[in-house]
N, C-alpha and C positions, 0 to 999 in steps of 0.2 A: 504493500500500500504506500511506502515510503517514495518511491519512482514515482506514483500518481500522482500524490499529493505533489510532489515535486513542480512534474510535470504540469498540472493545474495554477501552480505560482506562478512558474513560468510565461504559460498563454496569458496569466493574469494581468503581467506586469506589462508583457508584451500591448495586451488591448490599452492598459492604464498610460503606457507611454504613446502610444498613434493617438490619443482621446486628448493629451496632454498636449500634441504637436496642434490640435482642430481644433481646441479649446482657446487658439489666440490669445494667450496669457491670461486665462479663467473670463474671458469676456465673453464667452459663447456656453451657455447655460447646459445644453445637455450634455455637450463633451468635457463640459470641466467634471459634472455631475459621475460620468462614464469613469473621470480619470481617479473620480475619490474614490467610487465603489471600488475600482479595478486591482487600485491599488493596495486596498483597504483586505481585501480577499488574497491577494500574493502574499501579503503579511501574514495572514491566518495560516494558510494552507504551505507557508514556507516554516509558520511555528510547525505545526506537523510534522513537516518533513525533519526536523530537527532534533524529533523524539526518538531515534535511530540512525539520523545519515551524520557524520560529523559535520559542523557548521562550515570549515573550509572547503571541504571536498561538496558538499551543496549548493556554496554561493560557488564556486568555480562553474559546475554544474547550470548553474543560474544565469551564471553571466556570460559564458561561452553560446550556449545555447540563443539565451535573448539576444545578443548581439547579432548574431546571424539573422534570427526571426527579424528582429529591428530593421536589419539592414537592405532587407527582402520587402518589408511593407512598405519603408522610406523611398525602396526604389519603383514598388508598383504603383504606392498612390501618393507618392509625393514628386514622382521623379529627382530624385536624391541618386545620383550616379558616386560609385567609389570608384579610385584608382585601382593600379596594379598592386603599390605599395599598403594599402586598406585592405584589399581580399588578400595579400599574403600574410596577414598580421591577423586577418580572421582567419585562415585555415591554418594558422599555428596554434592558434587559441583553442581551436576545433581540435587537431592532434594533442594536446594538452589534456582537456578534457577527457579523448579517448584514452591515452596514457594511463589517467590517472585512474580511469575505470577500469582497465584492463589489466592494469599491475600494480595498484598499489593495494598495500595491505588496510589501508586507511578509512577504503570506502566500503561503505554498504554493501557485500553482496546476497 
């Protein structure tokens, strides 16, 4: 349940930040509205995950992941273009990640 929960922080934070990009600095009522619940829920369901995963190997977890997510919605619905130098700094992050799920003794399996 700990990966769901995870996972669910994750999508959470992910909608709470595109809500927080349309929210025009909290002047736009339903997306500022989106970005509290959204974010308000990541927190919860990151408490969760934190009853079993270690807090580091989580937010690694969290932030590898989100970054990509982010980086993927920025660029469908924002037109948000990254360089060469950005996608190789996300697919290290992204190997990181994998690394640390795959061999370390640290994480949750």
């Amino acid at each position: 349940m700990s990966y769901l929960y995870l996972a669910i922080a994750i999508i959470s934070e992910v909608i709470g930040t595109s809500a927080l990009k349309a929210s025009n600095e909290f002047t736009r009522l339903v997306p500022s509205l989106i970005t509290v619940i959204a974010f308000a829920s990541a927190f919860y369901f990151l408490s969760l995950t934190l009853r079993t995963i270690p807090v580091g190997i989580a937010y690694a977890i969290w932030s590898g992941v989100g970054i990509v997510l982010i980086s993927l919605i920025a660029l469908v619905l924002f037109g948000q273009k990254l360089d060469a130098p950005a996608m190789i700094g996300m697919v290290m992050i992204v190997a990181g990640v994998i690394v640390i799920n795959l061999f370390s003794e640290s994480a949750a399996h």
